[in-house]
CHARMM-style PDB file with segment names, atoms N, HN, CA, C and O in Angstrom:
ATOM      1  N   UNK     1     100.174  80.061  87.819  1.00  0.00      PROA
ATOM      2  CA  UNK     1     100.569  81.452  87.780  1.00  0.00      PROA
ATOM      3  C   UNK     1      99.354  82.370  87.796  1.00  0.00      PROA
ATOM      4  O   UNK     1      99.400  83.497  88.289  1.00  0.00      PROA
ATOM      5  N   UNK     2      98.149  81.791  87.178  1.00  0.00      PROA
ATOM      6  HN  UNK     2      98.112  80.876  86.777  1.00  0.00      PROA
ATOM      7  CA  UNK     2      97.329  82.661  86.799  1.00  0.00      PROA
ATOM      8  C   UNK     2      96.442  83.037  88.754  1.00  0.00      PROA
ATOM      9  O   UNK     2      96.096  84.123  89.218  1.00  0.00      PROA
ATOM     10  N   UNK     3      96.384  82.063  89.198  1.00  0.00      PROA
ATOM     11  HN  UNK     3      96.666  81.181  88.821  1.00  0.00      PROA
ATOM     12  CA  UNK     3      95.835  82.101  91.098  1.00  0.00      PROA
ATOM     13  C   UNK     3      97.175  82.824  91.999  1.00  0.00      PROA
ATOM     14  O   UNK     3      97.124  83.058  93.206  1.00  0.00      PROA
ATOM     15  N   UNK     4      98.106  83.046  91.298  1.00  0.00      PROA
ATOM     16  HN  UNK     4      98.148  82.855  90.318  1.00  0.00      PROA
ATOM     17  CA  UNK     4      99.251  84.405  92.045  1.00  0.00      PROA
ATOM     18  C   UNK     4      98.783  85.764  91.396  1.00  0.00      PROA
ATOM     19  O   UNK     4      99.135  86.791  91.976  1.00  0.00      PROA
ATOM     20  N   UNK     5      98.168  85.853  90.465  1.00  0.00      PROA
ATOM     21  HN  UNK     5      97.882  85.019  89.993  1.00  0.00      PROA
ATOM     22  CA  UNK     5      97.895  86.929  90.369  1.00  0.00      PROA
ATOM     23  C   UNK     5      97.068  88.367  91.061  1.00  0.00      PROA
ATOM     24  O   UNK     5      97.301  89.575  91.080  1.00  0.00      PROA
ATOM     25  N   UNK     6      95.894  87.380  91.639  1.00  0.00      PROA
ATOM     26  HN  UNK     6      95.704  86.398  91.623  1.00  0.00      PROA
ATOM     27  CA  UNK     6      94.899  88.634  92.041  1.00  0.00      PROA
ATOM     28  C   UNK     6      95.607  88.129  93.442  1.00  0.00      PROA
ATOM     29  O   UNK     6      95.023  88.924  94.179  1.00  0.00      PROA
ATOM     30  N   UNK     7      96.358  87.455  94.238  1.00  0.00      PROA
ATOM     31  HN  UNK     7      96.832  86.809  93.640  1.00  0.00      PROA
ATOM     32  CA  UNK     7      96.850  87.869  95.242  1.00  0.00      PROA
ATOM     33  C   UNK     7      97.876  89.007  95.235  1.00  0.00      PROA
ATOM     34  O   UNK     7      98.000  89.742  96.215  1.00  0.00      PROA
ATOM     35  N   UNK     8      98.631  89.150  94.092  1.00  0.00      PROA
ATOM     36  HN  UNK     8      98.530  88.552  93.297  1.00  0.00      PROA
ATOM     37  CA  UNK     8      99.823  89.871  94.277  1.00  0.00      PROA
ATOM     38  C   UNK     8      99.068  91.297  94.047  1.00  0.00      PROA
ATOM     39  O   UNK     8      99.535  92.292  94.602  1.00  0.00      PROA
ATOM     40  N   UNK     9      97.704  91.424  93.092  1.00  0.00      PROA
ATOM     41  HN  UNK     9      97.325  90.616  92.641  1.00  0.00      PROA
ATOM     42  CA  UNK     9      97.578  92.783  93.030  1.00  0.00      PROA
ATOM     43  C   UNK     9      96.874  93.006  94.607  1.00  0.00      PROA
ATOM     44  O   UNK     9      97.270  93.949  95.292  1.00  0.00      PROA
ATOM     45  N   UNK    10      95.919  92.169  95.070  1.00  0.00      PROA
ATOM     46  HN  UNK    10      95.597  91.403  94.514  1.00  0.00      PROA
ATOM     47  CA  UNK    10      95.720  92.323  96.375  1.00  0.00      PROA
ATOM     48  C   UNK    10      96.875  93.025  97.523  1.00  0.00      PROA
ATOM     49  O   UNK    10      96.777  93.872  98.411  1.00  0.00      PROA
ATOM     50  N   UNK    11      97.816  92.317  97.067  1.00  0.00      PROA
ATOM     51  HN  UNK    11      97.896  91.629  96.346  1.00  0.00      PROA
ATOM     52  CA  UNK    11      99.061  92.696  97.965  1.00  0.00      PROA
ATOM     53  C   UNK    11      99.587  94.488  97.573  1.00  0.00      PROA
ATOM     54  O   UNK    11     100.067  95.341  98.320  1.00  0.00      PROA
ATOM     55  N   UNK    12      99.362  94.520  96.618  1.00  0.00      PROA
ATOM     56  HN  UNK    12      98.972  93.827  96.012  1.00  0.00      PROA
ATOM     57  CA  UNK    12      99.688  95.867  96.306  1.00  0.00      PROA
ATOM     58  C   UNK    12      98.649  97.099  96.872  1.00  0.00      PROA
ATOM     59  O   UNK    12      98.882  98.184  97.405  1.00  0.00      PROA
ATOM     60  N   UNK    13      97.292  96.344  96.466  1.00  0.00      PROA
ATOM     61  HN  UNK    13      97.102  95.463  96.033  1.00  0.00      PROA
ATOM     62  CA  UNK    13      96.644  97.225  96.986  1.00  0.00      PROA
ATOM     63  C   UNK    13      96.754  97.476  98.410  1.00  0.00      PROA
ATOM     64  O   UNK    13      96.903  98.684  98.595  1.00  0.00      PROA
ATOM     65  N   UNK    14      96.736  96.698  99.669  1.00  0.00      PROA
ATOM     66  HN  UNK    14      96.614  95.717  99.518  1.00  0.00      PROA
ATOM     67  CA  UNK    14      96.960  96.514 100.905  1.00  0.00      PROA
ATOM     68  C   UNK    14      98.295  97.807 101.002  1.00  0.00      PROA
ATOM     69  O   UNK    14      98.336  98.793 101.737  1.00  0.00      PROA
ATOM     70  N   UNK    15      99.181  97.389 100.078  1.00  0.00      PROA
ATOM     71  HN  UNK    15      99.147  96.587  99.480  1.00  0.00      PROA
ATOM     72  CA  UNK    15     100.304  98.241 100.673  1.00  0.00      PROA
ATOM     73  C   UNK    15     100.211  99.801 100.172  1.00  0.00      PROA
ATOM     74  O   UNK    15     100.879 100.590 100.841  1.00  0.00      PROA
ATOM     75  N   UNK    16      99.465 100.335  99.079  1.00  0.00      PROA
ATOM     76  HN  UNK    16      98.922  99.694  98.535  1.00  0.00      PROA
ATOM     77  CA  UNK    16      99.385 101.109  98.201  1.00  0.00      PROA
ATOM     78  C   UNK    16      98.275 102.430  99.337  1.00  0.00      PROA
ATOM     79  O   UNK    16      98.437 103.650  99.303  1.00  0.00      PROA
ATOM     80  N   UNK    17      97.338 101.759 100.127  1.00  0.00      PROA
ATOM     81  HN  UNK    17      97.207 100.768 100.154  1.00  0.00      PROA
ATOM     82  CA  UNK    17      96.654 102.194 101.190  1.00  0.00      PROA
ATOM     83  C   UNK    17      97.206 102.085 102.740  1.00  0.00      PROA
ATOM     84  O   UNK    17      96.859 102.838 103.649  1.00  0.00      PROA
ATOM     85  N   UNK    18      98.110 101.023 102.850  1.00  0.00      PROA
ATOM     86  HN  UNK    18      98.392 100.411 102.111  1.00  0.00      PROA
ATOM     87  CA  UNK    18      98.698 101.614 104.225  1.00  0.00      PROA
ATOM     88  C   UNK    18      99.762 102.512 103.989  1.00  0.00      PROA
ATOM     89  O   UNK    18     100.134 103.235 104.913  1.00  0.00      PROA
ATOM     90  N   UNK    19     100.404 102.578 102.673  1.00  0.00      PROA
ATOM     91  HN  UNK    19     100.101 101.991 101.922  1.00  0.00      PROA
ATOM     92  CA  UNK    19     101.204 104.234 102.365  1.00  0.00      PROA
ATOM     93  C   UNK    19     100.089 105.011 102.555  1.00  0.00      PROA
ATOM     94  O   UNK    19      99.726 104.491 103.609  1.00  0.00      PROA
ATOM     95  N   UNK    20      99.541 105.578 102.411  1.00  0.00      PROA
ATOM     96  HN  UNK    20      99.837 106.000 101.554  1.00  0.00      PROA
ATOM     97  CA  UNK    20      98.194 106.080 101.993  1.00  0.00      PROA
ATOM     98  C   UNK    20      98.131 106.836 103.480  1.00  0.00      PROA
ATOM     99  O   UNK    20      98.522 107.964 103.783  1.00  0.00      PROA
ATOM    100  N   UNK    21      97.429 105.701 104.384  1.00  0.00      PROA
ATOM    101  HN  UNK    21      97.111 104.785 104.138  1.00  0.00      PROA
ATOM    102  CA  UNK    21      97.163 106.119 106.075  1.00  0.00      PROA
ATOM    103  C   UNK    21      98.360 106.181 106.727  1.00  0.00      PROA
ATOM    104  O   UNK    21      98.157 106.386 107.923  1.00  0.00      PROA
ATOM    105  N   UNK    22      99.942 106.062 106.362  1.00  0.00      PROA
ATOM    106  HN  UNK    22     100.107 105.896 105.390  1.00  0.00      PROA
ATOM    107  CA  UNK    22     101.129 107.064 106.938  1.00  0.00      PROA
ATOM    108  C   UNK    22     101.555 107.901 106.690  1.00  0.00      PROA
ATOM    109  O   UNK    22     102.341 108.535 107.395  1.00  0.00      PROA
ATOM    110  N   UNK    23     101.055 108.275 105.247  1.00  0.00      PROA
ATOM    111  HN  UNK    23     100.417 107.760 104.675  1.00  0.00      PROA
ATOM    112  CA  UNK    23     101.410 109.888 104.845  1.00  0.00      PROA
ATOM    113  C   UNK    23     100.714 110.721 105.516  1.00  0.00      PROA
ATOM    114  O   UNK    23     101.232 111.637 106.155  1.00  0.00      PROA
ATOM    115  N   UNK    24      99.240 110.474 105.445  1.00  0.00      PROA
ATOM    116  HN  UNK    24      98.820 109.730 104.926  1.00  0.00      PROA
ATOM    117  CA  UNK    24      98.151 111.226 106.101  1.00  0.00      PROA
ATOM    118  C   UNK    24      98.433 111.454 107.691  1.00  0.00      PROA
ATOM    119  O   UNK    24      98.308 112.580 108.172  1.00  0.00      PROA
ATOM    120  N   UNK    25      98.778 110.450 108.401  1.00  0.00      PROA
ATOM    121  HN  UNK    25      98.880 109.536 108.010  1.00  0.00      PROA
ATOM    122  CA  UNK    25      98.974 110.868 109.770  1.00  0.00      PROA
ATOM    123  C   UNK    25     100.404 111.712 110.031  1.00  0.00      PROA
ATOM    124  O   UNK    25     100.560 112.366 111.063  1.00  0.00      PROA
ATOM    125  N   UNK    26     101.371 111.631 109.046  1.00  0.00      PROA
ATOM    126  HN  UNK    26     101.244 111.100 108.208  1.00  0.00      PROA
ATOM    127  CA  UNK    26     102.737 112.186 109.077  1.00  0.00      PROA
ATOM    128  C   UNK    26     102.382 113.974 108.305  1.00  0.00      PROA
ATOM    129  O   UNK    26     103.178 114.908 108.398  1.00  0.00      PROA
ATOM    130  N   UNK    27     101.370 114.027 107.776  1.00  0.00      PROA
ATOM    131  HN  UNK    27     100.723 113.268 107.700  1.00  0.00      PROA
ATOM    132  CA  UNK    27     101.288 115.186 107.389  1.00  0.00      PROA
ATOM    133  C   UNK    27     100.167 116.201 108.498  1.00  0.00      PROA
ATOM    134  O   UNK    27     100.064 117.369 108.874  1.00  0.00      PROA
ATOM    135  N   UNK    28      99.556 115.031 108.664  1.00  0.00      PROA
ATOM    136  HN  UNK    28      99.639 114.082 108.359  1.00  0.00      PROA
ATOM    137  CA  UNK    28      98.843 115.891 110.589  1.00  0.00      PROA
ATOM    138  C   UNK    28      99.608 115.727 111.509  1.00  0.00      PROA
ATOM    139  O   UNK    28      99.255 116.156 112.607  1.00  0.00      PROA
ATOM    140  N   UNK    29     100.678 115.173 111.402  1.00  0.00      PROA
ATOM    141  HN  UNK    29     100.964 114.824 110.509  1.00  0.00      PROA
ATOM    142  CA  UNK    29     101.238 115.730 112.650  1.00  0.00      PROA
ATOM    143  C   UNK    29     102.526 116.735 112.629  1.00  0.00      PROA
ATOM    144  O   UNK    29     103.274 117.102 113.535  1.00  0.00      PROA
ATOM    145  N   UNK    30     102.477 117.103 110.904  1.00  0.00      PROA
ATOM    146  HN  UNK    30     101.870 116.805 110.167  1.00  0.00      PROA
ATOM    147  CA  UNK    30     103.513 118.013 110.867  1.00  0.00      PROA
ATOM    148  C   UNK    30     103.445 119.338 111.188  1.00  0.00      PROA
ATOM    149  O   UNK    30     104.243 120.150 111.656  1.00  0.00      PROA
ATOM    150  N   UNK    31     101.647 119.386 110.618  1.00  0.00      PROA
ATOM    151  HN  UNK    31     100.999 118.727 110.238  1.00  0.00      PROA
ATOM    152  CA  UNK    31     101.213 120.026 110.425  1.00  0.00      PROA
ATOM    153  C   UNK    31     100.361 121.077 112.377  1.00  0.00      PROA
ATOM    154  O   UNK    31     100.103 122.217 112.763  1.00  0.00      PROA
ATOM    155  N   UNK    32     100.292 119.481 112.948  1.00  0.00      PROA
ATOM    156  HN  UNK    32     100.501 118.555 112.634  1.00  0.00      PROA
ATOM    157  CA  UNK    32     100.240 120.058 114.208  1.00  0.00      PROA
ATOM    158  C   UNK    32     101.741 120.534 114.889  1.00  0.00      PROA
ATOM    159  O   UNK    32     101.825 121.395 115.765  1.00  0.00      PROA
ATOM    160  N   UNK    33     102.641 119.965 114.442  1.00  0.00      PROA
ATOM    161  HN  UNK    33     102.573 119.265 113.731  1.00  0.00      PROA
ATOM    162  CA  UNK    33     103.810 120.810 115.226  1.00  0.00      PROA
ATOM    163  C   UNK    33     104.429 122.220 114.807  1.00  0.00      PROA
ATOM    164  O   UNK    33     105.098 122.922 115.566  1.00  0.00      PROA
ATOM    165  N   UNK    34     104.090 122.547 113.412  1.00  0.00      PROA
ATOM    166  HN  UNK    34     103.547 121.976 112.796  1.00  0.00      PROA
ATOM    167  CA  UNK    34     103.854 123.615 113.092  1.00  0.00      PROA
ATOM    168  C   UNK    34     103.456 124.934 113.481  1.00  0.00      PROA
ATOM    169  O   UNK    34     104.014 126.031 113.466  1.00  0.00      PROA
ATOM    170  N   UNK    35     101.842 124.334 113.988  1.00  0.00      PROA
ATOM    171  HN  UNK    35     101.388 123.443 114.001  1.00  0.00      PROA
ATOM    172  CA  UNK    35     100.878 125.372 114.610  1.00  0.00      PROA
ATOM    173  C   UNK    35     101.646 125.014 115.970  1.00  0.00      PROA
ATOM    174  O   UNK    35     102.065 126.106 116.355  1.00  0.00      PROA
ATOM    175  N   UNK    36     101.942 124.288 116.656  1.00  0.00      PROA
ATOM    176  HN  UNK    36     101.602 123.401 116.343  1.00  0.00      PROA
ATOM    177  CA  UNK    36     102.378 124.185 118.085  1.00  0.00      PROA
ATOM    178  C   UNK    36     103.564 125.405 118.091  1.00  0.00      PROA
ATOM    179  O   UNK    36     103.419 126.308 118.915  1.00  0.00      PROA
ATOM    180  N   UNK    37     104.901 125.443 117.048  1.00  0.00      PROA
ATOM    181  HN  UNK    37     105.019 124.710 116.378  1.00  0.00      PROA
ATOM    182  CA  UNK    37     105.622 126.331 117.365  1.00  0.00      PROA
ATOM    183  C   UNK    37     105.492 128.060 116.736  1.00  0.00      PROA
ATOM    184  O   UNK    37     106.167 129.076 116.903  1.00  0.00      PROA
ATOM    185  N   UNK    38     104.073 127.675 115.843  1.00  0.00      PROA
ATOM    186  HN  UNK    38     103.525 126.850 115.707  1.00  0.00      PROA
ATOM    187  CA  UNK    38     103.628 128.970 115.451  1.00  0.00      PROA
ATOM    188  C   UNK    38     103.325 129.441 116.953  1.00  0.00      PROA
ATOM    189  O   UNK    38     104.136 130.181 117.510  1.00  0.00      PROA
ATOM    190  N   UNK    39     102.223 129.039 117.580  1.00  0.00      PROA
ATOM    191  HN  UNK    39     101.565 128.438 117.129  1.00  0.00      PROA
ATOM    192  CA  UNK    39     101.482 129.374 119.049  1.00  0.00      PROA
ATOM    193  C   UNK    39     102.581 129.855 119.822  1.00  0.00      PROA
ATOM    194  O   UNK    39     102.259 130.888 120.407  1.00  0.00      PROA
ATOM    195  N   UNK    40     104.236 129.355 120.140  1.00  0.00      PROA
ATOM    196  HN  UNK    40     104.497 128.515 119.664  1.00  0.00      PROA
ATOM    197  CA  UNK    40     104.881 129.774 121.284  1.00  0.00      PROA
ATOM    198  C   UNK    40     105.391 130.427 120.643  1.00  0.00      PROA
ATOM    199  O   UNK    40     106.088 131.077 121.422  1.00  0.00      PROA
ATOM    200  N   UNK    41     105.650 130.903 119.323  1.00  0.00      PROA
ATOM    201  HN  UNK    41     105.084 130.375 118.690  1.00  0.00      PROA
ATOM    202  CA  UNK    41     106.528 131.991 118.796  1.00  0.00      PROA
ATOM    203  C   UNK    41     105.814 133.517 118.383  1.00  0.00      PROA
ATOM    204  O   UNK    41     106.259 134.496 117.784  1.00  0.00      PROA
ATOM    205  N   UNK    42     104.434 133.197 119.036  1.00  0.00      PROA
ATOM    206  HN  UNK    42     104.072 132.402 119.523  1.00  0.00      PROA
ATOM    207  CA  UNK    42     103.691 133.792 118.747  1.00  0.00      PROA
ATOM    208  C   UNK    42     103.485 134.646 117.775  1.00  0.00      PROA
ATOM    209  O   UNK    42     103.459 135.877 117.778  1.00  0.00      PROA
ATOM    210  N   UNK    43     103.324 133.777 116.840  1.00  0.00      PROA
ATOM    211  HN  UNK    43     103.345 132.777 116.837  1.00  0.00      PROA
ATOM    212  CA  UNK    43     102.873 133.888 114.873  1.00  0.00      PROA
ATOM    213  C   UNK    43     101.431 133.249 114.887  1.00  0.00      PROA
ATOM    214  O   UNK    43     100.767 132.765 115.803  1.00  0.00      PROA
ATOM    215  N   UNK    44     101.111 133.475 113.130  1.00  0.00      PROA
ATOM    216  HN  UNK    44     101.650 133.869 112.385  1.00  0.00      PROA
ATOM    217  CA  UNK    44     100.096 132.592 112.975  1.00  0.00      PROA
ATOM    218  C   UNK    44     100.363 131.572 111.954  1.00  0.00      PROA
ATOM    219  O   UNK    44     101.378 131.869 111.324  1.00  0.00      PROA
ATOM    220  N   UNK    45      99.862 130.561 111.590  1.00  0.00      PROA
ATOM    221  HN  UNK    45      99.037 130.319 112.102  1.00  0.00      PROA
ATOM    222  CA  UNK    45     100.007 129.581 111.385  1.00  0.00      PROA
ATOM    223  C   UNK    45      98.273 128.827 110.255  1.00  0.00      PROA
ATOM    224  O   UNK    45      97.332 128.124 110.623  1.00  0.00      PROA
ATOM    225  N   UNK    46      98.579 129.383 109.036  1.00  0.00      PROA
ATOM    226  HN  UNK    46      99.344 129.953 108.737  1.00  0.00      PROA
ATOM    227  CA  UNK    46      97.596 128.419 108.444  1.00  0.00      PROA
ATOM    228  C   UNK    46      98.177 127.154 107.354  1.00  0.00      PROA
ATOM    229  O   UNK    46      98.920 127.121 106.374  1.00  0.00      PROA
ATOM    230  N   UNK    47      97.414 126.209 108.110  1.00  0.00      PROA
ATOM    231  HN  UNK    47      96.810 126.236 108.906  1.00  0.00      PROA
ATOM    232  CA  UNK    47      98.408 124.851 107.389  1.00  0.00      PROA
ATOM    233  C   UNK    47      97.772 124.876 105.236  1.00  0.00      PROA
ATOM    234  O   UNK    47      98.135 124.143 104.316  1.00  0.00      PROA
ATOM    235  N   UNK    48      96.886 125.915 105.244  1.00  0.00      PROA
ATOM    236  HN  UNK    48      96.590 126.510 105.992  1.00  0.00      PROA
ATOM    237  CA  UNK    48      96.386 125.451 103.288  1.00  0.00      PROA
ATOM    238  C   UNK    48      97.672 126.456 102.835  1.00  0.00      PROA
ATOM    239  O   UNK    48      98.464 127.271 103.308  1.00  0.00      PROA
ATOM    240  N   UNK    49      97.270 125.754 101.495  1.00  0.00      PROA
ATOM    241  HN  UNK    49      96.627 125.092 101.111  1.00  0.00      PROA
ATOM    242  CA  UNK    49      97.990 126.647 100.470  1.00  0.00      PROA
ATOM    243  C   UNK    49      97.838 128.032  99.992  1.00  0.00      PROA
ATOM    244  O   UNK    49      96.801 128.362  99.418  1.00  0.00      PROA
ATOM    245  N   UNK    50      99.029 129.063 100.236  1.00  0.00      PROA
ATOM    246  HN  UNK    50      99.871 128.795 100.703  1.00  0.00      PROA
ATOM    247  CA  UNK    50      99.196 129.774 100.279  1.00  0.00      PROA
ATOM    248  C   UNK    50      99.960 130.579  99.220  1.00  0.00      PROA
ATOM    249  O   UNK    50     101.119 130.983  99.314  1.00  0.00      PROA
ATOM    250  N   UNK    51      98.811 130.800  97.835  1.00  0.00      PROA
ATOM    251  HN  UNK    51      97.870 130.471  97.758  1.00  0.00      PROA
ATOM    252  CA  UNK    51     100.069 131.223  96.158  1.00  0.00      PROA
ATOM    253  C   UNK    51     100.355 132.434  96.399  1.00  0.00      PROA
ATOM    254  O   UNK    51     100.848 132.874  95.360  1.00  0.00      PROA
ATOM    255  N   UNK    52     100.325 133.346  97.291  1.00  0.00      PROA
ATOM    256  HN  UNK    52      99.924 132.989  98.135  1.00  0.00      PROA
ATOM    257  CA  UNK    52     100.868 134.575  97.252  1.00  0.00      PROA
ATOM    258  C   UNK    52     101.513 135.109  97.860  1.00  0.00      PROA
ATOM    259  O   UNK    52     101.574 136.312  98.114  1.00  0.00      PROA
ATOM    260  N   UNK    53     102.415 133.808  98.358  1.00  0.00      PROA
ATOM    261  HN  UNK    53     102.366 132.831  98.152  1.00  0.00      PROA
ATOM    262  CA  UNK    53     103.657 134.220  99.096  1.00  0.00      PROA
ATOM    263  C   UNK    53     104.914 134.396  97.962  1.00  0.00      PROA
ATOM    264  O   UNK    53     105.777 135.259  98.119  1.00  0.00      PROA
ATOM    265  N   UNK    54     104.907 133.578  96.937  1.00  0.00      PROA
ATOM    266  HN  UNK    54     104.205 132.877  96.810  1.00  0.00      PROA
ATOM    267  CA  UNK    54     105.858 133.680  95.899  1.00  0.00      PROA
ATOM    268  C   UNK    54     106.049 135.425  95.409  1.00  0.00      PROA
ATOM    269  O   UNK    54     107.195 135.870  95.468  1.00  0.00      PROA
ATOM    270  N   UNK    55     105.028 136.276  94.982  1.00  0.00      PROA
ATOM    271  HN  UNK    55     104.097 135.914  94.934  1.00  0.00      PROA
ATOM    272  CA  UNK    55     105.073 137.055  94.332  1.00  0.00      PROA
ATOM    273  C   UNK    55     105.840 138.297  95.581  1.00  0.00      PROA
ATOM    274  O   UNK    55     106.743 139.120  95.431  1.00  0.00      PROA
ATOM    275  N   UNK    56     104.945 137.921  96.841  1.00  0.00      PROA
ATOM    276  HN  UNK    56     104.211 137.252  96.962  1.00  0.00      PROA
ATOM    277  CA  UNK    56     105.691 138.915  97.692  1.00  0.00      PROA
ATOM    278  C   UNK    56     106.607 138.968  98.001  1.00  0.00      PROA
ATOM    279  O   UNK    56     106.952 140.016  98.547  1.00  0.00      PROA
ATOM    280  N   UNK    57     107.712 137.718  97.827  1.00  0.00      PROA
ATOM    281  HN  UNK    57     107.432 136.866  97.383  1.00  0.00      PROA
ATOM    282  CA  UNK    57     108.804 137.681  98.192  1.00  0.00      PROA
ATOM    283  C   UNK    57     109.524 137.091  97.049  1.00  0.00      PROA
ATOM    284  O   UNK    57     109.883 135.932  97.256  1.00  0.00      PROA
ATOM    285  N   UNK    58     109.744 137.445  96.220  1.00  0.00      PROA
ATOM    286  HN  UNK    58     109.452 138.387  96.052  1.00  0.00      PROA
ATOM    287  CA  UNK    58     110.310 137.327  94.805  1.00  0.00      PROA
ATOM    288  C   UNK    58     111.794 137.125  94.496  1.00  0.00      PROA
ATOM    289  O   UNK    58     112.255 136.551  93.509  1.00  0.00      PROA
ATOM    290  N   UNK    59     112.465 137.691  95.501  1.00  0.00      PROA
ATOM    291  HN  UNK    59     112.091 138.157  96.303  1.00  0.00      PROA
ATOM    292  CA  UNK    59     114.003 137.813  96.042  1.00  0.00      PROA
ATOM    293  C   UNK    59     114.538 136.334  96.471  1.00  0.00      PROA
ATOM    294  O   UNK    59     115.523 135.673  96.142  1.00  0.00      PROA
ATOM    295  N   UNK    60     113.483 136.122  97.321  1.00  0.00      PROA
ATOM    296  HN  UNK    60     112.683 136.659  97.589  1.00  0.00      PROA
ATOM    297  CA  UNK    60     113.708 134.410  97.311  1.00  0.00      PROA
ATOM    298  C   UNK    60     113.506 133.512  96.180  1.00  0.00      PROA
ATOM    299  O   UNK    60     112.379 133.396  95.700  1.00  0.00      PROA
ATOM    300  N   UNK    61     114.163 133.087  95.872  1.00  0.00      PROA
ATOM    301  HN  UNK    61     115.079 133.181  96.262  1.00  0.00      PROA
ATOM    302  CA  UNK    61     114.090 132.363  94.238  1.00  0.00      PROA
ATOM    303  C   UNK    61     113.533 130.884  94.319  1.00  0.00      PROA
ATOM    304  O   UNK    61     112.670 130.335  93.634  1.00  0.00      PROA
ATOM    305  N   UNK    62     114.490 130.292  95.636  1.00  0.00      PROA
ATOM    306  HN  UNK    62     115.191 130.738  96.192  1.00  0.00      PROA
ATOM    307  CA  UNK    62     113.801 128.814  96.282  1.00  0.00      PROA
ATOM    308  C   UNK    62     112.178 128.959  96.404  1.00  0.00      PROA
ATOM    309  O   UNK    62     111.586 127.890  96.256  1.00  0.00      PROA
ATOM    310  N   UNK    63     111.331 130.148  96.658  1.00  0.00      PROA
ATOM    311  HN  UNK    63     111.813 131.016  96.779  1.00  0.00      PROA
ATOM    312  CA  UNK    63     109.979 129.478  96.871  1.00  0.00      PROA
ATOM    313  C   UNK    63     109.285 129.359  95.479  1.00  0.00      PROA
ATOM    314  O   UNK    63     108.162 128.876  95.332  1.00  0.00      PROA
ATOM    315  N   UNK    64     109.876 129.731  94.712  1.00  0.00      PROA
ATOM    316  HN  UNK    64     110.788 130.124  94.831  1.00  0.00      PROA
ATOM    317  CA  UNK    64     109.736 129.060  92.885  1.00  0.00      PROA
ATOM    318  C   UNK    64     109.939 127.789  92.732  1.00  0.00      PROA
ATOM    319  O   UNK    64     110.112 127.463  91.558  1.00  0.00      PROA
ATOM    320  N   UNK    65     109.990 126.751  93.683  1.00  0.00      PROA
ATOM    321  HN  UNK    65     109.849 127.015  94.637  1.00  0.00      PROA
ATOM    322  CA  UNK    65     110.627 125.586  93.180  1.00  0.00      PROA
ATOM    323  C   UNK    65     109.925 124.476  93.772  1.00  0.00      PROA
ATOM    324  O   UNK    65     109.469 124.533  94.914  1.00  0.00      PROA
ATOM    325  N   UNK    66     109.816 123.371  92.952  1.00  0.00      PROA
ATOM    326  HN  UNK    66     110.187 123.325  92.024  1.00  0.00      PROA
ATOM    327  CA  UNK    66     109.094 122.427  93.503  1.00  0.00      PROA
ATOM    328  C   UNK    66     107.459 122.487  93.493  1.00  0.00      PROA
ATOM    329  O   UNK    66     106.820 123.528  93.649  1.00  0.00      PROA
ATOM    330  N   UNK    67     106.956 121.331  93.307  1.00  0.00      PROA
ATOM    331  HN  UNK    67     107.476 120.486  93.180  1.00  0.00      PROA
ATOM    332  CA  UNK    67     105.477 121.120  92.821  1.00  0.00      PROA
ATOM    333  C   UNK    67     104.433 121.535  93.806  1.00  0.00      PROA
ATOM    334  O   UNK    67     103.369 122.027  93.430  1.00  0.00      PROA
ATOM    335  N   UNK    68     104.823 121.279  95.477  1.00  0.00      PROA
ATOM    336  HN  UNK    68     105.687 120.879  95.782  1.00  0.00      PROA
ATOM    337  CA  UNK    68     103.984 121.877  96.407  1.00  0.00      PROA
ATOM    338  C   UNK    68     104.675 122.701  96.907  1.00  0.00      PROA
ATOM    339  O   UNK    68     105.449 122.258  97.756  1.00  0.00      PROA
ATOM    340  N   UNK    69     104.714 123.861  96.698  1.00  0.00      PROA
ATOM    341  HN  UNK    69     104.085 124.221  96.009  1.00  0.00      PROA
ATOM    342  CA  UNK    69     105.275 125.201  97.714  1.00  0.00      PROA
ATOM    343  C   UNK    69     104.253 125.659  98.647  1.00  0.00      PROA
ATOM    344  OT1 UNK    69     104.494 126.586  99.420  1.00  0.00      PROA
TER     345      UNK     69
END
């Protein structure tokens, strides 16, 4: 039992980093289709975080919610 061990954390780690490199490419490419339909709708489009959209629009209650707004 004790020679299953550092394989299984091995195994975790392996999987713990290829989550890792599909979030990252799923969040660049959200982030490029974003700016793609910012560009034809002709808006602008910055993919960082942005805290002062809450206060200006206050009426909306949903952008109060949740850990990344």
């Amino acid at each position: 039992m004790q020679n299953a061990m550092p394989f299984i954390f091995m195994v975790v780690v392996v999987v713990i980093i290829i989550g890792a490199i599909f979030n990252s490419i799923a969040q660049r490419k959200r982030r490029e289709g974003l700016l793609e339909l910012a560009q034809r709708l002709n808006l602008d489009f910055d993919g960082g975080e942005n805290v002062e959209i809450e206060p200006q629009f206050g009426f909306l209650k949903q952008l109060a919610q949740g850990d990344n707004r």
